[in-house]
C-alpha positions as CSV (number, residue, x, y, z in Angstrom):
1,X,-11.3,6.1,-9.8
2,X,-8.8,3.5,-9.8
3,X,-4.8,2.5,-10.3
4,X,-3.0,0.0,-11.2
5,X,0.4,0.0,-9.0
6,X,3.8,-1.6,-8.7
7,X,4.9,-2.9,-5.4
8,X,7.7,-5.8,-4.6
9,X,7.5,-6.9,-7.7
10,X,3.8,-7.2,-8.3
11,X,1.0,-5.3,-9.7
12,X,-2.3,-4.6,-7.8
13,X,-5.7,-2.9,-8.8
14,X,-6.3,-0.2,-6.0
15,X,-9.3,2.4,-5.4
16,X,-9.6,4.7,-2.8
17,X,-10.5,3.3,1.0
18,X,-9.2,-0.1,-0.1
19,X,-7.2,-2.6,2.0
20,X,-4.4,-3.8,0.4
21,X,-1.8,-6.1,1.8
22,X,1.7,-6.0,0.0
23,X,5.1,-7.0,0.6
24,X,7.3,-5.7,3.1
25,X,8.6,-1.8,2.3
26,X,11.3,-1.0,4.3
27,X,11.2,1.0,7.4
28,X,7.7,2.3,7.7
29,X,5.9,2.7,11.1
30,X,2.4,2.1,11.6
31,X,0.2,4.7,11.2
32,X,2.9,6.9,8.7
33,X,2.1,7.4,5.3
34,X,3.9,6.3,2.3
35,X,3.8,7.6,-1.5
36,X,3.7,5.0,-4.3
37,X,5.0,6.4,-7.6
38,X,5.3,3.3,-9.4
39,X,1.8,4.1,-11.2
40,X,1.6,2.1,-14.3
41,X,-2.4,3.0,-15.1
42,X,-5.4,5.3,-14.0
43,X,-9.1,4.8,-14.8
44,X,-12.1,6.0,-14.0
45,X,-15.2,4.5,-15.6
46,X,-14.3,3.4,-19.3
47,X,-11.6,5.6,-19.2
48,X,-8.1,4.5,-18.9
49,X,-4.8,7.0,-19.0
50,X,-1.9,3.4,-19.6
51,X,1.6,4.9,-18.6
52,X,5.0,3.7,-20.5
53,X,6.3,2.2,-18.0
54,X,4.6,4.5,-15.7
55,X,2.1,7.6,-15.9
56,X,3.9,10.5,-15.8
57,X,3.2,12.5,-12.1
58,X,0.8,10.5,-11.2
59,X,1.3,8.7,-7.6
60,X,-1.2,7.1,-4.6
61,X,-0.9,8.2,-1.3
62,X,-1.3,5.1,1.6
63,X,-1.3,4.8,5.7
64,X,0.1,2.1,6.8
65,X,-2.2,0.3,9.1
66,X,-0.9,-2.9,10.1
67,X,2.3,-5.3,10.0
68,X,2.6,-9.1,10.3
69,X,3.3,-12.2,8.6
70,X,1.1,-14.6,6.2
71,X,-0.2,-18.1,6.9
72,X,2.6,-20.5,6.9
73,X,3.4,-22.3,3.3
74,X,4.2,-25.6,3.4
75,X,7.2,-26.9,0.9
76,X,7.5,-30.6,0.8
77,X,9.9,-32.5,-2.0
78,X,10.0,-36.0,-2.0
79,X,11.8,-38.2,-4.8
80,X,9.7,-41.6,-5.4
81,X,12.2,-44.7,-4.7
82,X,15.2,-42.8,-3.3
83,X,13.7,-42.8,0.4
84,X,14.3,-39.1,0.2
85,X,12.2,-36.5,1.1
86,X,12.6,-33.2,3.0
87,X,10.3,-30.6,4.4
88,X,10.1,-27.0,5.0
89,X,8.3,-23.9,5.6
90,X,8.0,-20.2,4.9
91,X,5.8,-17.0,6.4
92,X,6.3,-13.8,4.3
93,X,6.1,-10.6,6.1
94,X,3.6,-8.0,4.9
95,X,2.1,-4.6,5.3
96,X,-1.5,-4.0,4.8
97,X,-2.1,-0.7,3.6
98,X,-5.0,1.2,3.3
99,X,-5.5,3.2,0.3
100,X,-6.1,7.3,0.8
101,X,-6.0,9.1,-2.3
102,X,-5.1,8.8,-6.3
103,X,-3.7,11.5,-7.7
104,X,-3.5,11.4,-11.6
């Protein structure tokens, strides 16, 4: 079985006992659990129950298991001529969740 969720503003494919690493969700502690109801799909095999938006009571159950920060992204603009350039970078925090259960 499998979902398709909606987290920070993106979409993921999840099945039970993945590893998933999403944007930051507030105030969650390692190890706690956290309910994501922002379902938009549910399959299993050629099946496929599509949700509009979401499906309705459907939701997937997550621990979190660790917090941090990406690799760093490098942002670099430089304007040909104008002996201008200017450099910067960004590390986004994340969770990484591991997926428990799917209910549908």
């Amino acid at each position: 079985m499998y979902a398709i969720i909606k987290t920070g503003g993106k979409q993921y494919r999840v099945s039970e006992g993945d590893l998933l690493k999403v944007d930051l969700l507030g105030h969650v502690k390692v190890g706690k659990k956290v309910t994501l109801s922002e379902v938009l799909a549910v399959g299993e095999g050629k099946e496929l129950k599509v949700g509009t938006p979401t499906v309705e009571g459907a939701s997937v159950t997550a621990s979190v298991v660790s917090e941090g920060r990406a690799d760093k992204v490098r942002i670099f603009q430089f304007r040909k001529r104008k002996h201008s350039k200017k450099s910067a970078g960004h590390r986004q925090y994340y969770v990484e969740l591991k997926i428990e259960t799917i209910a549908a």
